[in-house]
C-alpha positions in Angstrom: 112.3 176.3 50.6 114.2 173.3 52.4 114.2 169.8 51.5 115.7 169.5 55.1 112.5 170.3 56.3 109.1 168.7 56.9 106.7 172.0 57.0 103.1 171.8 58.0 100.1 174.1 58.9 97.7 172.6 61.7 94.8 175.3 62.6 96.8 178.2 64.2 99.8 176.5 64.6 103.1 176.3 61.9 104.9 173.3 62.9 108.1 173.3 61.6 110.2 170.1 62.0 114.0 169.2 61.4 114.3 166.4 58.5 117.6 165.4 57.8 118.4 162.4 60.3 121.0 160.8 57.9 123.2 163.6 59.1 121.6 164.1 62.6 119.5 167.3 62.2 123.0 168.9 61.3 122.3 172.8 60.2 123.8 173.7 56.8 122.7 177.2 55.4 119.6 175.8 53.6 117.5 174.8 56.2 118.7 178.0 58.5 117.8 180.0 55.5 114.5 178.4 55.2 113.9 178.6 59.3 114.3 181.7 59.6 111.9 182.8 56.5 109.1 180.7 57.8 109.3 181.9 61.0 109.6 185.7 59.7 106.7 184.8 57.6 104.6 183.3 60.8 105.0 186.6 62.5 102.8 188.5 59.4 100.6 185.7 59.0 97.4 186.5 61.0 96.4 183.4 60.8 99.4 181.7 62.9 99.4 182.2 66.4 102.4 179.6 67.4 105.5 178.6 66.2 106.1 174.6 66.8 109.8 173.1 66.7 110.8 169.3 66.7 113.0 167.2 65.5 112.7 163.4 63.2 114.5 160.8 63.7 116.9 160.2 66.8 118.5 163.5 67.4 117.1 166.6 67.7 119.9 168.7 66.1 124.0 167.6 66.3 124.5 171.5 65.6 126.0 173.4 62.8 126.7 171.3 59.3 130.9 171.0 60.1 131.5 170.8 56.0 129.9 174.6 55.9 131.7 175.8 58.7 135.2 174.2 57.6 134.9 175.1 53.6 136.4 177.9 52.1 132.8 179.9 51.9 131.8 179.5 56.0 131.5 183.1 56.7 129.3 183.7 54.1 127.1 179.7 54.6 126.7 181.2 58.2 125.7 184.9 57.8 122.2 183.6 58.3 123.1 182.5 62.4 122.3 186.0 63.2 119.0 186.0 62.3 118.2 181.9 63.2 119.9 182.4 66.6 118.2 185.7 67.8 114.4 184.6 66.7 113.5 183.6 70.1 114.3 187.3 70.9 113.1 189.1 67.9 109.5 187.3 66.8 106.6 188.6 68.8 105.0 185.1 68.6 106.0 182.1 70.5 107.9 179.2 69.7 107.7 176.0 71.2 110.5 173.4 71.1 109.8 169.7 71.4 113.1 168.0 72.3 113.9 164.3 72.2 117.2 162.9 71.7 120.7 165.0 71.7 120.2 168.9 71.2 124.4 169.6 71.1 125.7 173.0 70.2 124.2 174.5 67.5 121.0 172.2 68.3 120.9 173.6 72.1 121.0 177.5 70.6 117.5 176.8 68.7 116.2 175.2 72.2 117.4 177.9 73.7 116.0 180.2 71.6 112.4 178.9 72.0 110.0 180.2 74.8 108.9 177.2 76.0 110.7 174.0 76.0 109.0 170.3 76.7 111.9 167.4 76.8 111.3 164.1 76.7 113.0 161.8 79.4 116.6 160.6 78.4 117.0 163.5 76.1 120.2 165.1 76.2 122.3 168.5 75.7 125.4 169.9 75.6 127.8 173.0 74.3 130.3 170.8 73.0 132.2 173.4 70.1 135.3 173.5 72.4 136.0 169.7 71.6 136.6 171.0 67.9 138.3 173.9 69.1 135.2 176.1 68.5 133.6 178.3 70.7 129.3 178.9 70.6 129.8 182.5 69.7 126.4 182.6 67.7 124.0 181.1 70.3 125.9 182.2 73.7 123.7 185.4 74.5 120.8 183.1 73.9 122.2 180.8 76.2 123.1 183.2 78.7 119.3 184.3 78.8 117.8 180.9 79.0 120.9 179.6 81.9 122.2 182.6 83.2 126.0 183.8 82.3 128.1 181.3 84.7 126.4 178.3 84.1 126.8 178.7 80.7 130.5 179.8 81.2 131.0 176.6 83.1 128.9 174.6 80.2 130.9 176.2 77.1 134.4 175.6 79.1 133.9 171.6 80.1 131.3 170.9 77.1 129.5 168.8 79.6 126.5 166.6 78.6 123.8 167.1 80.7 120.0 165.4 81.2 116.8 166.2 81.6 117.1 166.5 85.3 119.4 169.3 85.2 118.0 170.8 82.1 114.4 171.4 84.1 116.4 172.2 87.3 118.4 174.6 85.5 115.1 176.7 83.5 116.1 175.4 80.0 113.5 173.5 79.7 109.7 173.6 81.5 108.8 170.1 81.3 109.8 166.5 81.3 107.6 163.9 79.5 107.9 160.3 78.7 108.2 160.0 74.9 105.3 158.4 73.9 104.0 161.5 75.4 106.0 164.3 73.9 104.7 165.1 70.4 101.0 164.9 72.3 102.5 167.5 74.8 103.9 170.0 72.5 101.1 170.3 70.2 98.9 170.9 73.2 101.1 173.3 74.5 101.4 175.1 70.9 97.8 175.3 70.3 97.3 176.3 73.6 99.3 179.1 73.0 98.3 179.6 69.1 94.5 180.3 70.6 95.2 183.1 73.4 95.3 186.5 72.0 97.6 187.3 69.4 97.5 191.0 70.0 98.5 190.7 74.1 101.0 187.7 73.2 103.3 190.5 70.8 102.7 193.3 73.3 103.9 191.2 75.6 107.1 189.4 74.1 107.8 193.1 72.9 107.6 194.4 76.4 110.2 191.3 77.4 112.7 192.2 74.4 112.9 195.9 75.1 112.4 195.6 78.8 116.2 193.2 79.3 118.7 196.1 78.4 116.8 198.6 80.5 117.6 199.4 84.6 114.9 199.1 87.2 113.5 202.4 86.8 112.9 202.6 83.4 111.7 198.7 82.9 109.0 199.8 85.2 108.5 203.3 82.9 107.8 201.0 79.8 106.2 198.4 81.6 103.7 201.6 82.8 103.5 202.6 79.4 102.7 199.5 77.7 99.9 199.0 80.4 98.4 202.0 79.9 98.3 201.4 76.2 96.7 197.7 76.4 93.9 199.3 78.5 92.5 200.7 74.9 93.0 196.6 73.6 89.7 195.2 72.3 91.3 191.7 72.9 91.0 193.2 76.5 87.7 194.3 76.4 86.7 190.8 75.2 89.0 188.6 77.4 87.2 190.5 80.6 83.8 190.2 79.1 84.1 186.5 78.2 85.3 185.9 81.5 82.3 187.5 83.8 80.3 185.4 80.8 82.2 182.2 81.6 82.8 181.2 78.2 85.7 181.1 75.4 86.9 184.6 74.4 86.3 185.1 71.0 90.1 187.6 70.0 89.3 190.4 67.9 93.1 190.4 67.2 92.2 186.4 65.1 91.2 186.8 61.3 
């Protein structure tokens, strides 16, 4: 797929990681091409319960590859931004993002695009596109959902750097770890996540997706719906049967 790309299958979790530090993490049309058609593939893979995202090398991801997006050809090299920047939104298994080092632009719509976020201490972020006289147009309703519309107004207009701090304080990110810690963090959190049940964990993220462009009244109609339709879940009947058994469910929903 990517030679941008360090891939690798560890029990129930695909961990995918960002391999080009020579040109900080930048994203050229390869590896967004390949992102997105691992992650696609995750989602009809039985077998994969979690997506995991990191970074090698100093910086998690400077953003969009500027050669692409100045050439002659930068429509077409970033079609693909649709699909990359919406995943967090569209897959119905979740991704986990393991940040260390700057995660600018381009770099901050993948965070932002994960469902949970773990940041190790002096990492960095920023939407900094309006210092090239760019604006985040791909990742910004992404953004919006993890920050909430003005602060990432305020973020896109001053392209301010923040930290970790006000990353956690603001709900980009869940936790804050040393670095030594960080890769030991996120693969517990990922195979934490990769071993619940797969069947309530789609449900679920499916009921969040459709559930954001609908008022009050008719969140609560699907969420009443969806409820009423997990009630016939086997993952269900197990998850309350292992419970009054005090022991490890064992999902009907995992091959």
């Amino acid at each position: 797929m990517s030679t941008f790309l360090d891939i690798e299958r560890r029990g129930r979790v695909l961990e995918i990681a960002l391999s080009r530090p020579d040109k900080r993490n930048a994203l050229n049309g390869e590896m967004c091409e390949s992102i997105v058609a691992h992650c696609e593939a995750a989602v009809e893979d039985p077998s994969i319960g979690a997506i995991y995202w990191r970074g090698n090398g100093p910086v998690f991801c400077s953003g969009m590859d500027l050669e692409e997006a100045t050439s002659d050809q930068a429509t077409e090299a970033t079609a693909i931004h649709s699909k990359l920047f919406s995943l967090g939104s569209r897959l119905h298994k979740p991704i986990i993002c393991a940040v260390q080092g700057p995660a600018l632009a381009g770099g901050l719509g993948l965070v932002a695009n994960a469902h949970v976020v773990v940041a190790a201490h002096g990492t960095t972020f920023g939407l900094t596109e309006i210092r090239i006289g760019m604006w985040p147009f791909a990742i910004y309703r992404a953004l919006e959902l993890a920050l909430g519309p003005r602060r990432t107004l305020e973020l896109t207009l001053t392209s301010k750097i923040f930290n970790t701090p006000e990353a956690l304080a603001w709900g980009l990110v869940q936790e804050v770890v040393p670095p030594f810690e960080l890769e030991e963090r996120g693969e517990a959190i990922a195979h934490a996540l990769a071993n619940a049940s797969t069947e309530t964990m789609a449900r679920g993220l499916s009921f969040v997706r459709q559930s954001r462009s609908l008022d009050d009244s008719a969140a609560m109609e699907l969420a009443l719906r969806m409820r009423s339709e997990h009630f016939d879940s086997l993952d269900l009947e197990e998850g309350v049967k292992a419970f009054r058994e005090k022991r490890a469910p064992n999902w009907p929903s995992h091959p």
